[in-house]
Steps between C-alpha positions, in 0.01 A plus 500: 500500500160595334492554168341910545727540769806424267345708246440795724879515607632487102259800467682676830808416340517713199519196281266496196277176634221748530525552088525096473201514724272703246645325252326180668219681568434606134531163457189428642279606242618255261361152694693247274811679701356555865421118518816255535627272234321154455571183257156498419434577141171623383368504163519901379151626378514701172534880581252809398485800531286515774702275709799728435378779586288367811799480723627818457295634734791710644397897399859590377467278205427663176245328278608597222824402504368161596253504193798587298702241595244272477438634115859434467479157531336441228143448733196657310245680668157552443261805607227280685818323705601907554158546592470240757849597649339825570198385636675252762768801594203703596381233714799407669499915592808506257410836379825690406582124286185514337542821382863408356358237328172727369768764371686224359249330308423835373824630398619204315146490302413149539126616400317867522391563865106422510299735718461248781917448544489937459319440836695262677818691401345818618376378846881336514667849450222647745615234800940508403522841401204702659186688353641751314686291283205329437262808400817550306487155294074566516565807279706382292252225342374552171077559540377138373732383772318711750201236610373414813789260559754765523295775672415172758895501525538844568172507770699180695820757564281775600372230736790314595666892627175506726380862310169515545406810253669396236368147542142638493575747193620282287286215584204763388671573226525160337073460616440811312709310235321228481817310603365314865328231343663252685533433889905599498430846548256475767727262687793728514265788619380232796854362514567913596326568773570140644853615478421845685271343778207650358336142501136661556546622136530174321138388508374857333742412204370146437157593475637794253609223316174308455296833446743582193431124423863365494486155676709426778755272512612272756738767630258771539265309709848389738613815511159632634504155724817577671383867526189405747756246664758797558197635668386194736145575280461083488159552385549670196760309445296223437261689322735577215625166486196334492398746148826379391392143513178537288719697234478311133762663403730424828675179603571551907895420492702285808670912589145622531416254765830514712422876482235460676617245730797731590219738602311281675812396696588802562137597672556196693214254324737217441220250393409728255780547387612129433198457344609757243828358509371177385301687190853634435659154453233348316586834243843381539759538169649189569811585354541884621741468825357867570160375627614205726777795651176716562303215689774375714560821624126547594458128668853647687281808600269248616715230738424271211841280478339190299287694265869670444685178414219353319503779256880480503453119362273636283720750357767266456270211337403753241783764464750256494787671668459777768698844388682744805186704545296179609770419737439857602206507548441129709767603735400799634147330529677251702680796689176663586342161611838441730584182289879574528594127478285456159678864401794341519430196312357652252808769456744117451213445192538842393976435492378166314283626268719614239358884466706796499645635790270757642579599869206665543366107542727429815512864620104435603668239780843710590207785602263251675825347721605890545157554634473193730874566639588204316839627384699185523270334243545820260872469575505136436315614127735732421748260569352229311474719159884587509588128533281395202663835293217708504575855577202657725444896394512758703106516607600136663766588689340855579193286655752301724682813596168665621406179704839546655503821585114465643620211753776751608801289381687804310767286405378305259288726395768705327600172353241437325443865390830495364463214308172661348733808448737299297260325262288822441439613119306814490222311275389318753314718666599416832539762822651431766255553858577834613463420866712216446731673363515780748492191796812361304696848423457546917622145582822624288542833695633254788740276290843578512601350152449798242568357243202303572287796486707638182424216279119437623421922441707465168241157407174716602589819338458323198133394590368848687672836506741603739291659814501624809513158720774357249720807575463477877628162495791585341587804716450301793752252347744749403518641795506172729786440259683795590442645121408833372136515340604862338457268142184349637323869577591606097339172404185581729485851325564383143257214508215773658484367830434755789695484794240461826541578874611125501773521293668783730381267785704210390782742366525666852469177734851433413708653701775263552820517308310338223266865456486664225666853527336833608596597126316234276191527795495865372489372154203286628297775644581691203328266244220470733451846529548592125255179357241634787519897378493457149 
């Protein structure tokens, strides 16, 4: 018997596999634990902070509590190490820990804040806990810590909420401060109406720049680039990157030029946009695994399978080891070039490799085989991962389910959907397909086994609220089943759910011995008339 098949039925059972399950699940995020148990000793590399803290990437953990505990062990910590934390949290989009460590640092006075982390905290608050908290923290400064750094901070959440007149006010106000002497502020105005669609805008605000003589930077004149592209307006495109060639003060980057080869790409001038491509690599940072990522997706865009692997060897030669978001990236390039074979290899380098378990690496396959029918290869996956102890979550088996349901075999559709039922934790983020769902909750109207039913509504209540479709599956149920649905109607009415010309349907179609009385039909009617009149 399969492995999610034996799951499924502990979970229909009543037993608590479906906690062990989550348990195993939760696992996951540690990869010293997702990965079996081998004899082979490594040497252990001496710990810092940063590479504690880097693989708690999980948002319910608490920074602080981690920077306490790592206080506690007698580790010393310095501000430039806080600093860098910080910086590398922001990059990796880790806002809410950034912030935790920001309010950290500055509650446990490690040094006075300078203005420039004042800013960084501030645009933190602005993108975990919304504008007004940061206007809040903005007024709260002392004056000499009111600079252009921190009124920057507070223009970037007027931007980042998309408000367009209290962008523009402000960003007036700090010109008639005298505090827009740098490109930042400009950009963020650009970075606005990119943001709104008004690309047409973007050029006036660049040459505002130059005629209040700030120069721009290198992502003023992309931001104005990908404004023409956004427009198919090639030539002026080329126009404003061939000023920003012959600028002293500019050095034309490796994401400049794959800008503009996405552009041309996208217009359909392929040579022209290899050309760029090859600008782009000759800019490369040799070590940043971001730019090769960019450029294999473009030669992808362009049917351009060797110039893919070459940069892949590249990559490797000079990055040393390949992190989950490279094998990201190269498979779905090798997805979109139908390279499933290489995919697969490539996913066998990816188990080997020794990084943590990320699903979203193999998920990029389990949807390719649910799109090409392939559903005894995303079986066999699923499969696979159980034998070597590594728990798939619930987007995995949610991706299978939908494949099964698509090809029409019901069966094992609910399965699988129960299996992603009984691994769920709510901070995964994962949803169930409604119209799989629905497909699934219909296939159950017809099975005779209601406890079936029972135990799969009870598993899904605990992922979406209890509606409408869910209710007429178990009314159809109870009443196959030769069971009042009295308790059922309450629940519908205490849980908000309005009774429709379906539900006296169903309730009415059963006239057999197994009907429900002319009494709780009354009752029925009664809700439906009473939620529909007031």
């Amino acid at each position: 018997m399969n492995f999610y098949i034996f799951t499924m039925l502990q979970c229909l059972r009543g037993t608590d596999w479906s906690r062990r399950l989550r348990g195993t699940n939760r696992l996951c995020l540690s990869p010293t634990l997702a990965r079996p148990m081998t004899t082979r000793t490594r040497p252990v590399p001496r710990q810092t902070l940063c590479s504690a803290i880097y693989p708690l990437g999980h948002p319910s953990f608490d920074m602080s509590l981690e920077l306490d505990r790592w206080v506690g062990k007698g580790n010393s910590v310095r501000l430039v190490e806080l600093q860098n934390l910080i910086r590398d949290l922001r990059r990796r989009r880790r806002y809410k820990q950034a912030l935790e460590v920001s309010e950290w640092t500055r509650d446990k006075r490690y040094a006075s804040f300078m203005v420039s982390d004042h800013a960084v905290h501030l645009d933190l608050i602005g993108n975990v806990q919304g504008l007004l908290a940061a206007k809040k923290y903005f007024e709260s400064l002392k004056a000499r810590d009111k600079t252009e750094k921190t009124y920057g901070a507070l223009l970037n959440c007027y931007v980042r909420e998309r408000l367009v007149d209290e962008s523009l006010q402000h960003f007036q106000k700090m010109k008639e401060m005298g505090m827009a002497s740098s490109p930042l502020p400009y950009n963020d105005i650009m970075c606005l109406y990119t943001n709104i669609g008004l690309h047409e805008k973007v050029p006036s605000v660049l040459w505002e720049m130059k005629e209040d003589e700030v120069l721009p930077d290198n992502f003023s004149y992309r931001i104005c680039i990908n404004s023409y592209g956004s427009r198919s307006d090639i030539e002026a495109m080329e126009k404003v990157l061939d000023e920003m060639e012959v600028q002293p003060q500019i050095v034309v980057d490796w994401n400049t030029y794959s800008v503009v080869a996405n552009i041309y790409c996208k217009a359909g001038l392929n040579e022209k946009a290899i050309s760029a491509m090859k600008k782009a690599e000759e800019k490369l940072e040799k070590k940043n695994g971001i730019c090769y990522n960019h450029l294999i997706s473009l030669y992808a865009a362009l049917g351009k399978k060797q110039d893919m692997w070459r940069l892949w060897e590249l990559q490797k030669q000079n990055c040393k080891k390949f992190i989950n978001r490279d094998y990201n990236t190269m498979l779905r390039a090798l997805v979109k070039l139908g390279e499933l074979e290489e995919a697969e290899t490539l996913l066998k380098d990816w188990e080997s490799s020794g990084n943590s378990l990320d699903f979203r690496v193999p998920n990029i396959l389990l949807i390719t085989y649910r799109q090409s029918g392939l559903m005894d290869k995303a079986q066999a996956m699923m499969d696979d991962f159980l034998k070597k102890r590594k728990s798939p979550p619930s987007s995995s088996w949610g991706i299978v389910a939908t494949g099964f349901a698509e090809k029409g075999e019901m069966g094992m559709a609910y399965e699988f959907m129960t299996s992603a039922l009984c691994v769920y934790t709510p901070s995964s983020g994962w949803e169930p397909n409604s119209n799989v769902i629905r497909s699934i909750l219909h296939y159950l109207s017809d099975v005779d086994e209601i406890k079936k039913v029972e135990n799969f509504i009870g598993l899904l209540k605990n992922v979406i609220p209890m509606n409408r479709d869910m209710y007429h599956t178990l009314i159809k149920c109870n009443l196959k089943a030769g069971r009042g649905v009295e308790i059922l109607l309450e629940d519908m009415k205490a849980d908000g759910v309005l009774p429709s010309e379906e539900t006296l349907q169903i309730i009415a179609s059963f006239k057999s011995e197994n009907a429900i009385s002319a009494d709780n039909r009354t009752l029925c009617c009664f809700f439906f008339l009473i939620w529909y009149f007031n």
